[in-house]
C-alpha positions as CSV (number, residue, x, y, z in Angstrom):
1,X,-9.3,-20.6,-78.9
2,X,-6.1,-19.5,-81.0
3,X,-6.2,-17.4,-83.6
4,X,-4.3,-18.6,-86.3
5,X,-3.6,-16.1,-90.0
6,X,-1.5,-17.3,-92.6
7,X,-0.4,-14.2,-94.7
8,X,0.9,-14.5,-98.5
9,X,-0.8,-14.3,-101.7
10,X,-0.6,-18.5,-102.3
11,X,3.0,-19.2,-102.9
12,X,4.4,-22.3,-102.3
13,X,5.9,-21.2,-99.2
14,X,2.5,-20.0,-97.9
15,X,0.7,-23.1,-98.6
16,X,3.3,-25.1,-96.8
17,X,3.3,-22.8,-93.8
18,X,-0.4,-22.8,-93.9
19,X,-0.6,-26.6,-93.9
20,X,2.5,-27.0,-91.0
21,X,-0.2,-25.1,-88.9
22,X,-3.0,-27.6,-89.3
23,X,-0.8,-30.5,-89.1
24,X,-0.1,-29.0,-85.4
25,X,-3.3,-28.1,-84.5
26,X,-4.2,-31.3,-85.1
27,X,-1.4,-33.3,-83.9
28,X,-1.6,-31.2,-80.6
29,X,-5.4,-30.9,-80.5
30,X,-5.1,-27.4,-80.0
31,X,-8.9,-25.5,-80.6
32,X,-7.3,-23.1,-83.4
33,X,-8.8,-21.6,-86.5
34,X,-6.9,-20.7,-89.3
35,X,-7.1,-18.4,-91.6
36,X,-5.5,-17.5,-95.0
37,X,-5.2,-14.1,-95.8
38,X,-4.5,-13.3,-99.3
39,X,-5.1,-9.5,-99.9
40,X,-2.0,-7.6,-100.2
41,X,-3.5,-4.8,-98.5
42,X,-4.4,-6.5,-95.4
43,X,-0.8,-7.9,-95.3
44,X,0.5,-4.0,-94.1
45,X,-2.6,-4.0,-91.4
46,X,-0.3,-6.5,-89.4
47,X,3.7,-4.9,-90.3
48,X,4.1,-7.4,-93.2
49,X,7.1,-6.5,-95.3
50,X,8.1,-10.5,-96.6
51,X,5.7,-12.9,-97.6
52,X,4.8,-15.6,-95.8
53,X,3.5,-14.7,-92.5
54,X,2.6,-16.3,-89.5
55,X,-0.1,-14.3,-87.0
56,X,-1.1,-15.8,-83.8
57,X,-3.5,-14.1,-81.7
58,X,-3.1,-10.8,-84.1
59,X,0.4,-10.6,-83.4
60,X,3.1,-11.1,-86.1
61,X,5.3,-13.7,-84.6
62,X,7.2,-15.2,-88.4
63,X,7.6,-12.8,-91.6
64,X,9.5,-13.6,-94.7
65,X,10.3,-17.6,-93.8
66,X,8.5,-21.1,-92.8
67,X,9.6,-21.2,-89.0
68,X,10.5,-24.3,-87.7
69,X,8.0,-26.6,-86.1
70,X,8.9,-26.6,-83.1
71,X,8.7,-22.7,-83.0
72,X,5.5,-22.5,-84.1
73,X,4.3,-25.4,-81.4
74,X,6.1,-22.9,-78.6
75,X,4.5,-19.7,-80.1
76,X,0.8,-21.7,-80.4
77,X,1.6,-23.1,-76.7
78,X,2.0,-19.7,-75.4
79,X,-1.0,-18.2,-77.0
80,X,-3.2,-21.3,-75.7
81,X,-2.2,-19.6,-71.7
């Protein structure tokens, strides 16, 4: 199963990021759980400077911007091996 974190305090960016992840867990069937992570404090737990942020599988892999979708399909792909 991936691990999936959406970091941000609930901007717009950081819903949309949040629901471009579901849309391709579910799209790609991947077995994913997402997560929204809100508190500022746990943001600096994972290197976050720039809200939001993407963590697959505990690692940072997107701070600061809504990757593309096809990134985040390559990035969940990889974590899924």
């Amino acid at each position: 199963m991936v691990n999936i974190k959406v970091l941000g305090p609930g901007c717009p960016n950081c819903e949309k990021l949040e629901m471009l992840c579901k849309e391709i867990v579910s799209e790609k069937k991947v077995e994913a759980e997402i997560e929204k992570i809100t508190d500022i404090n746990r943001f600096v737990d994972y290197g976050l400077l720039m809200t939001p942020g993407l963590v697959i599988n505990e690692k940072l892999v997107s701070s600061g911007k809504i990757p593309t979708k096809s990134a985040i399909i390559e990035w969940i792909s990889n974590a899924e091996k």
